[in-house]
C-alpha positions in Angstrom: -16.8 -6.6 -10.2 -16.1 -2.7 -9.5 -13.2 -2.7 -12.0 -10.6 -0.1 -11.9 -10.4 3.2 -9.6 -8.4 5.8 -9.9 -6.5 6.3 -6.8 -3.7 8.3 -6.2 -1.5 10.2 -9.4 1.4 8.6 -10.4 3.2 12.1 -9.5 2.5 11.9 -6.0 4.2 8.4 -5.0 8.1 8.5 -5.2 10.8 6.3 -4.1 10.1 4.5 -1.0 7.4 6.9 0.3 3.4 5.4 1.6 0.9 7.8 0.4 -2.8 7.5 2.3 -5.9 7.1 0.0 -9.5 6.9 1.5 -12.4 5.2 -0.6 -15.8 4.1 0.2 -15.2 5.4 3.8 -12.3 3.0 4.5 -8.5 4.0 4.7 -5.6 2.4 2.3 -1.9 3.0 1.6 -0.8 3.2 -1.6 3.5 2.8 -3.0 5.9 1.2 -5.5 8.0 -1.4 -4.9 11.9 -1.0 -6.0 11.1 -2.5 -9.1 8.0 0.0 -10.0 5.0 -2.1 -9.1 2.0 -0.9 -7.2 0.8 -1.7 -4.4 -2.4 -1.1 -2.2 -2.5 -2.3 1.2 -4.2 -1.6 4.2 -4.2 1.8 6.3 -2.9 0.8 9.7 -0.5 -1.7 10.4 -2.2 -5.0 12.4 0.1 -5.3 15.0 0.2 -2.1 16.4 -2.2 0.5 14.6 0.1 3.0 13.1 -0.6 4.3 10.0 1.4 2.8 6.9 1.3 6.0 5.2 4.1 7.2 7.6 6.0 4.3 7.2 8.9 3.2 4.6 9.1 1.2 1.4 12.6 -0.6 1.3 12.5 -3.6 -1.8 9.3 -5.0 -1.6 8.9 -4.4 2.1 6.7 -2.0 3.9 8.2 -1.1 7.2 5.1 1.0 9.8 6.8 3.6 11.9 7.0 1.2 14.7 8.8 -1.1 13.3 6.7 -3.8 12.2 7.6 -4.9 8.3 5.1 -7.0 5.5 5.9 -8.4 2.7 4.2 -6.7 -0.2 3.8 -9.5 -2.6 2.4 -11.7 0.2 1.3 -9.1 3.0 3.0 -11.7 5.7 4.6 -9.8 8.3 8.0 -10.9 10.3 5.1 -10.4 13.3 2.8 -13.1 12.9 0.0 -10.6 11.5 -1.0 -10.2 8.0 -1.8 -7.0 6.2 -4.7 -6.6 3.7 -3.5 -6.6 0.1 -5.7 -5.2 -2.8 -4.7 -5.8 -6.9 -3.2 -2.1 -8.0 -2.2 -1.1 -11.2 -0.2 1.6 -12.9 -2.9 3.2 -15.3 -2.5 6.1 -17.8 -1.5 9.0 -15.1 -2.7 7.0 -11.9 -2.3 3.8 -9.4 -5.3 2.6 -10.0 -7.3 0.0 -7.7 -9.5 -3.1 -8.0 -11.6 -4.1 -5.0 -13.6 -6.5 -7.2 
């Protein structure tokens, strides 16, 4: 188990915002849902490639630019496709990420 990373500071996600977050040469998005929970999640959406980072938190749903939305409990999308979902935490000052 890798344990807990330190991804992004707590200061730079606000409401309904995606921020990007490379680690070990791959690409995630990082946000909170409405009710404050983190959540890490793959970089590009699997329907159409765009990059999550530009898209829109609404509730616990991740909307890409294009249109395409995933669940962020689940990472089903209204698609067909599934999105990669990773276990995120809030730490002291951080979203902090487990790819254990």
């Amino acid at each position: 188990m890798t344990g807990w990373i330190a991804a992004v500071p707590l200061d730079d996600l606000e409401d309904e915002d995606v921020v990007g977050w490379s680690h070990g040469g791959r690409y995630y998005a990082l946000c909170l849902d409405d009710h404050g929970t983190p959540h890490c999640l793959d970089a590009a959406c699997p329907a159409d490639g765009a990059a999550l980072a530009g898209g829109l938190v609404e509730g616990r749903v991740i909307e890409c630019p294009l249109g395409c939305r995933y669940d962020l409990r689940s990472g089903q999308g209204d698609n067909g496709h599934r999105i990669g979902l990773y276990p995120a935490r809030i730490g002291e000052d951080a979203v902090e990420v487990s790819f254990g």
